[in-house]
C-alpha positions as CSV (number, residue, x, y, z in Angstrom):
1,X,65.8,124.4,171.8
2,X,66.9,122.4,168.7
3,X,68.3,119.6,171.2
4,X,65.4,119.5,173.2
5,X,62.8,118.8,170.3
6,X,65.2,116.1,169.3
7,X,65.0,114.8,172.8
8,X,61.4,115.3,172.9
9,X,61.6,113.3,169.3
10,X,63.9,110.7,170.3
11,X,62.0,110.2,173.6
12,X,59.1,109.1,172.0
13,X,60.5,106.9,169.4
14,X,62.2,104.4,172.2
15,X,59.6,103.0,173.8
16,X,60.8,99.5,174.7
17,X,59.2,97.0,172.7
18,X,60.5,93.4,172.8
19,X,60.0,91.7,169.1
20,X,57.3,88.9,171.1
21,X,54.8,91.7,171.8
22,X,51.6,91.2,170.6
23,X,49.9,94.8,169.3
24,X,47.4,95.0,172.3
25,X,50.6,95.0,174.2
26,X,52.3,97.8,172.2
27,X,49.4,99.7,172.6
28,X,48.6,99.4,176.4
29,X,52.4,100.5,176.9
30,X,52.2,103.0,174.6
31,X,49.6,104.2,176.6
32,X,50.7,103.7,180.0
33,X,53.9,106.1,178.8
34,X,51.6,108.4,177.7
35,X,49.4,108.6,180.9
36,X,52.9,108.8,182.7
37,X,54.2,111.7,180.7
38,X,50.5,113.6,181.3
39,X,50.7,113.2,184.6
40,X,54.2,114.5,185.0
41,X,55.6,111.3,186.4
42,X,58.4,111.5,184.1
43,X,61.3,109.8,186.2
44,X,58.9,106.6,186.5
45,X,57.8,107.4,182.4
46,X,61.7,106.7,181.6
47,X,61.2,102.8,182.5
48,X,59.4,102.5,179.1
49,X,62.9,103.7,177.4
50,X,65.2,101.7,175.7
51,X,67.9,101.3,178.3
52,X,70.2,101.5,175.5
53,X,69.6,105.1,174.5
54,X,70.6,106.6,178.1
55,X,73.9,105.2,177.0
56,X,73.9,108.4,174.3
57,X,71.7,110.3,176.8
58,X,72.1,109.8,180.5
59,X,69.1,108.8,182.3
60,X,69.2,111.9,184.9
61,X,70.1,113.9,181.7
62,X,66.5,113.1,180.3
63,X,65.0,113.4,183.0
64,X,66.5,116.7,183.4
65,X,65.2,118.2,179.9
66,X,61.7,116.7,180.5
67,X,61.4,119.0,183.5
68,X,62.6,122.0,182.3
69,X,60.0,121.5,179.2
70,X,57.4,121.4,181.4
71,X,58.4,124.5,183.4
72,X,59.7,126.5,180.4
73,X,56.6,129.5,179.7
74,X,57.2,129.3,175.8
75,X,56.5,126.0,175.5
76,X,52.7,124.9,175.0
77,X,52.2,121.1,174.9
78,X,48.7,119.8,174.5
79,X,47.9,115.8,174.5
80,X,45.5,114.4,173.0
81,X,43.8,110.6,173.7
82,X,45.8,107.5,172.4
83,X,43.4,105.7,170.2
């Protein structure tokens, strides 16, 4: 459970951003992820990653734990609008 907050954690702190991004862009990609993740459209949610990061955590490994978050009957997750 520990390594799947971290995941959760780690997931959300990677978003790709490129040092030239203006703000509006941050935030329309931020929320484009977010949509994404809502929607369950994880595998296509995992562009927005840091391609570095699957080389700690596989890609297909990721993808793998966001799954079985969503279809584990413990875990609640609520999410609220980007502002």
């Amino acid at each position: 459970m520990n390594q799947l907050l971290s995941s959760i954690g780690l997931l959300l702190l990677t978003i790709q951003v490129s040092v030239a991004q203006t703000d509006a862009t941050i935030k329309k990609d931020f929320k484009d992820y977010q949509e994404l993740i809502q929607k369950g459209q994880f595998e296509a949610s995992l562009d927005y990653i840091y391609p570095k990061l699957f080389e700690v955590l596989p890609k297909e490994k990721m993808l793998q734990v966001m799954q079985t978050m969503t279809n584990n009957p413990m875990l609640e997750m609520e999410f609220g609008e980007s502002k």
